[in-house]
GUTI-528776 format. One line per 8 residues: number of its first residue (from 0); for each residue x, y, z of N, C-alpha, C, O. Coordinates in steps of 0.2 Angstrom, whole numbers, padded with zeros to 4 digits. Layout:
N
NUM = X Y Z X Y Z X Y Z X Y Z  ...
! end
This chain:
143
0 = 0407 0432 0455 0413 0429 0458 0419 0434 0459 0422 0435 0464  0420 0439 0453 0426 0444 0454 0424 0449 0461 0428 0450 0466  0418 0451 0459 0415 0455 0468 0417 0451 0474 0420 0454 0479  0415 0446 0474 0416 0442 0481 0425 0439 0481 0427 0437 0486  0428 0441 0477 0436 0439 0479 0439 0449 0479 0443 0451 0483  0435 0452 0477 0434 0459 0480 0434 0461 0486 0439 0464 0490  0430 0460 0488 0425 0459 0493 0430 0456 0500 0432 0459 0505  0431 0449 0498 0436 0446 0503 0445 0447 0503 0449 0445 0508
8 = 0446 0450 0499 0454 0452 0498 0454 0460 0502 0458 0461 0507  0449 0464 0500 0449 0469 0505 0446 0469 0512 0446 0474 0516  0443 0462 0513 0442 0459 0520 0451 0457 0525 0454 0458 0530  0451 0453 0520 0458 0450 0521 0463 0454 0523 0465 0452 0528  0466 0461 0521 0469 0464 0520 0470 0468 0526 0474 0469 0530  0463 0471 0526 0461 0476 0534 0463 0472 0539 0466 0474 0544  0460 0465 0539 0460 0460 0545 0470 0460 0546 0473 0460 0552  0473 0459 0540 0479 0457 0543 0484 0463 0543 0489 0463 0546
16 = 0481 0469 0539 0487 0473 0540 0484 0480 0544 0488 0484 0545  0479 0480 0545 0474 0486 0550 0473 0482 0558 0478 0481 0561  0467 0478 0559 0466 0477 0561 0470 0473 0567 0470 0476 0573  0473 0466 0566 0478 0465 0571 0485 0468 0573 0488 0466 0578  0489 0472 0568 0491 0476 0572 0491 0480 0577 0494 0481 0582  0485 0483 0576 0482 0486 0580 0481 0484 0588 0482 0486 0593  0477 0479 0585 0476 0476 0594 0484 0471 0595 0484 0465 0597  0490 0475 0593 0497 0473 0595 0498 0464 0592 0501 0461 0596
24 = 0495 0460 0585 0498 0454 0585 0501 0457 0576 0502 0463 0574  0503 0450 0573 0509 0453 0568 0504 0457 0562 0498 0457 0561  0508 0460 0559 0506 0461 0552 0506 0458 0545 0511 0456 0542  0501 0458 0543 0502 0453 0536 0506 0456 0533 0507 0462 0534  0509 0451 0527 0515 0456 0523 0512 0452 0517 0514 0446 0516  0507 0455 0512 0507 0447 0507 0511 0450 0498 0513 0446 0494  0511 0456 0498 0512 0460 0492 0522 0458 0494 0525 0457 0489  0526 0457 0500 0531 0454 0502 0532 0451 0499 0536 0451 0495
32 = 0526 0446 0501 0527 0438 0500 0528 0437 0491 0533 0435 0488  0521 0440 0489 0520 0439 0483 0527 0442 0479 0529 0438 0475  0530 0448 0480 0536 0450 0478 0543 0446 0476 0546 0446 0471  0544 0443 0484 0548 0437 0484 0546 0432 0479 0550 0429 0475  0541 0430 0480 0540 0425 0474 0542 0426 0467 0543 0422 0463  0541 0432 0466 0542 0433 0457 0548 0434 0458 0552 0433 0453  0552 0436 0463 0559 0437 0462 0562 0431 0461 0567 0431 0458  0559 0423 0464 0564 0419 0465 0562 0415 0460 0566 0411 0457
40 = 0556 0416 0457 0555 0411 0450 0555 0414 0443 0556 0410 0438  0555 0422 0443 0559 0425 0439 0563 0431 0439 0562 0437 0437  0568 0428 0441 0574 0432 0444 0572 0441 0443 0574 0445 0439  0567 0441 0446 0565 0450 0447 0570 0455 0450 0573 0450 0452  0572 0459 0451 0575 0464 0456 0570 0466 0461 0564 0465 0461  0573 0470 0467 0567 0473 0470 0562 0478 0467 0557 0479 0470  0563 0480 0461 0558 0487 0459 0551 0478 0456 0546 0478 0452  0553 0475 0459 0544 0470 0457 0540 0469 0463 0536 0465 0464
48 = 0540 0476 0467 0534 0478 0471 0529 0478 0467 0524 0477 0470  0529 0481 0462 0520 0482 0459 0518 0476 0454 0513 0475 0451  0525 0472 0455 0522 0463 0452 0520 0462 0457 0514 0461 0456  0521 0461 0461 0519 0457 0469 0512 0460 0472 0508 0456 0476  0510 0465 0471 0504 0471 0472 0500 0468 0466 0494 0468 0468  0501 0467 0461 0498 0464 0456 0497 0455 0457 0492 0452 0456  0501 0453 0460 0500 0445 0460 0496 0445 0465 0490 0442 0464  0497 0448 0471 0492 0449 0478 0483 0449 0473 0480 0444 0472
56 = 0482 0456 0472 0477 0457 0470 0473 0452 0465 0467 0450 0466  0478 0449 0460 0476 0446 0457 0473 0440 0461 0467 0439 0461  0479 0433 0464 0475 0430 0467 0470 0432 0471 0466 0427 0472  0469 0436 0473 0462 0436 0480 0456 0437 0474 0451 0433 0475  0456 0442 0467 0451 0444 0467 0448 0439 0461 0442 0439 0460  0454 0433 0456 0453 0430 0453 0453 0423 0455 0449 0419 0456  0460 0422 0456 0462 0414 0455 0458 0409 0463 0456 0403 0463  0458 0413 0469 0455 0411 0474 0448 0408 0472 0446 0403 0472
64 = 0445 0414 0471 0438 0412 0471 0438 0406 0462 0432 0405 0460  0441 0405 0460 0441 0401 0454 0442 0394 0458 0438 0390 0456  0444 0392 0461 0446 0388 0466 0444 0387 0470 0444 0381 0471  0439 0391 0472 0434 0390 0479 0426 0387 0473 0423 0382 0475  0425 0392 0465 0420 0390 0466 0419 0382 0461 0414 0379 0460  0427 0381 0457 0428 0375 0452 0430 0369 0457 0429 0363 0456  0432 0370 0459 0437 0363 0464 0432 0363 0470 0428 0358 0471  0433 0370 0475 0434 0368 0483 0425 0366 0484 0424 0362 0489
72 = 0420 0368 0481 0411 0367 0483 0412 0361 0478 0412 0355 0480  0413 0361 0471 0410 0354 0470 0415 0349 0472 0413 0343 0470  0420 0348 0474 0423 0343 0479 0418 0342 0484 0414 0337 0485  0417 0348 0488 0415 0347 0494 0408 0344 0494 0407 0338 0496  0403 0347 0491 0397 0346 0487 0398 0336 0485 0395 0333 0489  0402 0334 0481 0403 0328 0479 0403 0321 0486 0400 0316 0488  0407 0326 0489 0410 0321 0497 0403 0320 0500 0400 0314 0500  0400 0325 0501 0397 0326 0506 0390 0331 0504 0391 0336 0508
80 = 0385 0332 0501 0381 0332 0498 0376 0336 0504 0374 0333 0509  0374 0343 0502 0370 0349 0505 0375 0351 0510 0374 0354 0516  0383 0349 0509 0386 0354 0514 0386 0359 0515 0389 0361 0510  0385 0364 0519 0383 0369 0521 0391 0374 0517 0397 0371 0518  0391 0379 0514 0394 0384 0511 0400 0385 0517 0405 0383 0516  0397 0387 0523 0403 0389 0528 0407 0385 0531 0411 0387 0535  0406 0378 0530 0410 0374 0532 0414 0373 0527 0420 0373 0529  0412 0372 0519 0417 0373 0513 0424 0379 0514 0430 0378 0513
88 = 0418 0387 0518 0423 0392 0515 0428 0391 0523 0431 0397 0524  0429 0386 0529 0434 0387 0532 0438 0380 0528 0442 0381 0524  0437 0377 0529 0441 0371 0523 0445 0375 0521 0450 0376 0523  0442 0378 0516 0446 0381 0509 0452 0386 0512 0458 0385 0511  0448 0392 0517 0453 0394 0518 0459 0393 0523 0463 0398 0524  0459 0387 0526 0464 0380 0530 0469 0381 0522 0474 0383 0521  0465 0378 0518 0469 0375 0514 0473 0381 0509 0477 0380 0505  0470 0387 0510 0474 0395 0508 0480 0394 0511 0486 0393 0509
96 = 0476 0395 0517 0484 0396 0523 0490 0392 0520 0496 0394 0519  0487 0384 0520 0496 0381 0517 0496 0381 0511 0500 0377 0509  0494 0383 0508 0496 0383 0500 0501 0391 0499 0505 0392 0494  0499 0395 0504 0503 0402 0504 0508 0403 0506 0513 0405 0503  0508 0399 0514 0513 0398 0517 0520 0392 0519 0525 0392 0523  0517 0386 0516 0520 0382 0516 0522 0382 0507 0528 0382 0505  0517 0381 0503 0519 0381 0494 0524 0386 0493 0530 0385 0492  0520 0391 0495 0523 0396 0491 0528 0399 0495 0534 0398 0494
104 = 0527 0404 0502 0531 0406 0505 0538 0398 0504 0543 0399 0501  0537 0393 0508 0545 0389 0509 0546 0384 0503 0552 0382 0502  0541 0383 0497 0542 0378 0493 0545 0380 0489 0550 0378 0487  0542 0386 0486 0547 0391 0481 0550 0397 0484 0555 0398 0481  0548 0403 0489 0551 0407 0490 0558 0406 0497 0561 0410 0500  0557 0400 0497 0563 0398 0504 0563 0401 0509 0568 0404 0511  0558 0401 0513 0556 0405 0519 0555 0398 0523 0554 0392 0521  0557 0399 0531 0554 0393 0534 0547 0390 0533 0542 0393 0535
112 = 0546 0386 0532 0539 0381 0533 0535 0384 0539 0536 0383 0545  0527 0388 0535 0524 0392 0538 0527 0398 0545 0525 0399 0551  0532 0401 0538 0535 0404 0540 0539 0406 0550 0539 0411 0554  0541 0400 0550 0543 0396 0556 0539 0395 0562 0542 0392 0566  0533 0397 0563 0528 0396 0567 0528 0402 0571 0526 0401 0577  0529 0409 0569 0530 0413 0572 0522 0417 0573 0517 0414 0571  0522 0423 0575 0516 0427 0576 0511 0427 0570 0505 0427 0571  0514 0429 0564 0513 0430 0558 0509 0423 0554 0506 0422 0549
120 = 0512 0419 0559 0509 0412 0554 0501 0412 0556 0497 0411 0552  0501 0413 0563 0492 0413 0566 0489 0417 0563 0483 0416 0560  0492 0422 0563 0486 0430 0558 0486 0427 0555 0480 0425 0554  0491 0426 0549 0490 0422 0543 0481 0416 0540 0478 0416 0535  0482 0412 0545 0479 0405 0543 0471 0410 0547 0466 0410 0543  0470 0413 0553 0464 0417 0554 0464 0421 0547 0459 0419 0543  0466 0425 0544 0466 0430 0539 0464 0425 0533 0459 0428 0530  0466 0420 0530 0466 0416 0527 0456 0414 0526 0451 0415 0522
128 = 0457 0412 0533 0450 0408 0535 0444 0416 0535 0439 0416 0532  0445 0420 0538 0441 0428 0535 0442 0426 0528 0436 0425 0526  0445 0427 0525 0445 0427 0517 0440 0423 0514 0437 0425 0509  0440 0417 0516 0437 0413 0512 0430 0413 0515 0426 0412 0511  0427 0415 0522 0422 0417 0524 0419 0420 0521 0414 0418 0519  0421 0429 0519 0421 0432 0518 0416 0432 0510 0411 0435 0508  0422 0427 0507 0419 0426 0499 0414 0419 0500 0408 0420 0497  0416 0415 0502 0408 0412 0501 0401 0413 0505 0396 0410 0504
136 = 0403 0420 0509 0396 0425 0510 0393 0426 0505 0388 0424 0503  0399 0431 0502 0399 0438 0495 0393 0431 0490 0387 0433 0488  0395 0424 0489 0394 0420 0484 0388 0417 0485 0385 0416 0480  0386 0415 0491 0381 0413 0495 0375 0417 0495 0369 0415 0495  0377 0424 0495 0371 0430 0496 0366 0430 0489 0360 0430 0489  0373 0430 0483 0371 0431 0476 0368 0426 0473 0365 0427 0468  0368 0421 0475 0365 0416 0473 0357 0415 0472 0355 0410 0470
! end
């Protein structure tokens, strides 16, 4: 599990902050994101880039795939029985996308609601949806 949230965080990562730059669309910012969030739930300073760097890493490489493989397959599994992994792992990562950017970016960190519909939010919910691909590959493989 820890490989496959590896695996897909530095998927994640390349896709939003290599990759689509590159072919000119926004850049992910999630270590940002993640920043701003410790600042506003616990009144951080800016030197909590390396909590944010830490929370980034943390959720892709622990709490996501904790998620994906406790909650998001045996729900899915439950509903609907020989569901196919890669239909779970775009779900799951729909459901990344607003839990990052609507939860946390505007519910706690007070940013607009997916953060206003801007360039940034498409990369985002693609990058998201790579992610959770990504790992229920990695998981899918291992099995």
């Amino acid at each position: 599990m820890l490989v496959g949230g590896l695996v897909a965080t530095v998927a994640f990562d390349l896709f939003g902050q290599w990759l689509t730059p590159t072919l000119g669309f926004a850049r992910l910012a999630p270590v940002p994101l993640a920043t701003q969030t410790l600042q506003v739930l616990l009144g951080l300073t800016e030197s909590a880039v390396l909590g944010g760097t830490i929370v980034h890493w943390a959720t892709g490489i622990l709490f996501y795939p904790i998620g994906y493989v406790f909650i998001a397959l045996p729900i899915a599994r439950a509903i609907i029985p020989g569901i196919h992994w890669l239909v779970v792992a775009v779900v799951y990562g729909v459901v990344l996308w607003v839990f990052a950017l609507y939860v946390m970016a505007h519910l706690v960190a007070g940013n607009p609601p997916f953060l206003g519909f801007t360039g940034i939010t498409y990369v985002a919910l693609v990058g998201h949806v790579v992610y959770a691909v990504v790992l229920g590959a990695v998981l899918a493989a291992r099995r």
